[in-house]
N, C-alpha and C positions, 0 to 999 in steps of 0.2 A: 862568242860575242866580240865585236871589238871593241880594242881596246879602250877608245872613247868615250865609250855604253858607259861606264865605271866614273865615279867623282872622286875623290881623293878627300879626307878628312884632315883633319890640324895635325894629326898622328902619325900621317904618311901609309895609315892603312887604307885598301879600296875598300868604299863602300861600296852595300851592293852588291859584292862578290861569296858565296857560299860554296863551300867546299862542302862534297858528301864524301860519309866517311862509311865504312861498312866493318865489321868485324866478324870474320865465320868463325862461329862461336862454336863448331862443332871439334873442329882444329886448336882451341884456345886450351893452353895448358895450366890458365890461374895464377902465373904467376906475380900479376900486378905489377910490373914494369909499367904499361902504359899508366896505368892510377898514379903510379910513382912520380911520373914525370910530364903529367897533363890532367891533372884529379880536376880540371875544371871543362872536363869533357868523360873522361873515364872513370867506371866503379867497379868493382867485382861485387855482381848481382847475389844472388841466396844460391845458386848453384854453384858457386867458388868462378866464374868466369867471366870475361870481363864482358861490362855493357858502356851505352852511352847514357848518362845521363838525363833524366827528364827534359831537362831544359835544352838541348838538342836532339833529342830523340827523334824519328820520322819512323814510328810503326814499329815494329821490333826491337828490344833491347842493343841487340847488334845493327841497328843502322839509324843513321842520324846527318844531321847538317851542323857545320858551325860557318861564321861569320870570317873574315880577313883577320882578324885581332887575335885570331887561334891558330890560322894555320900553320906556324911554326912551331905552337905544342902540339901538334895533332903530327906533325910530318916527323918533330923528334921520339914520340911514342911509337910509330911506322915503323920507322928506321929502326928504333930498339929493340923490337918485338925478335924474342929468340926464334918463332916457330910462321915468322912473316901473315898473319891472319888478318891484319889493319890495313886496308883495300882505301887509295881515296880517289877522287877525281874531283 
């Protein structure tokens, strides 16, 4: 989209803008890094591995949407994942 599609809020995040996030949860080793460091997107589900939260959730545990106002905790849990499984675009 371009870039002018997007409006800009008091906070200097765009709104409007959603990042999907995907976690192959087959690959995911539990060790709750991403929880650690974005618990307001990520949980380690009842199978000890990591999901998305309700509240961003789209269909499967491991896949979901967040909002501009996350995607700096979303991109630092990416980044930190030892076994690389946090997929975003």
């Amino acid at each position: 989209m371009p870039r002018e599609f997007f409006k800009r809020d008091t906070q200097q995040n765009v709104t409007g803008y959603k990042m999907k996030v995907d976690i192959d949860r087959e690959g995911c080793i539990g060790c709750g890094v991403c929880e650690a460091l974005c618990p307001e997107v990520f949980h380690l589900v009842e199978d000890g591995k990591s999901g998305i939260i309700e509240k961003h959730r789209k269909g499967s545990p491991g896949e979901g949407e967040v909002g501009s106002e996350l995607v700096a905790c979303v991109e630092s849990a990416r980044d930190s994942c030892p076994v690389c499984v946090i997929k975003t675009e």
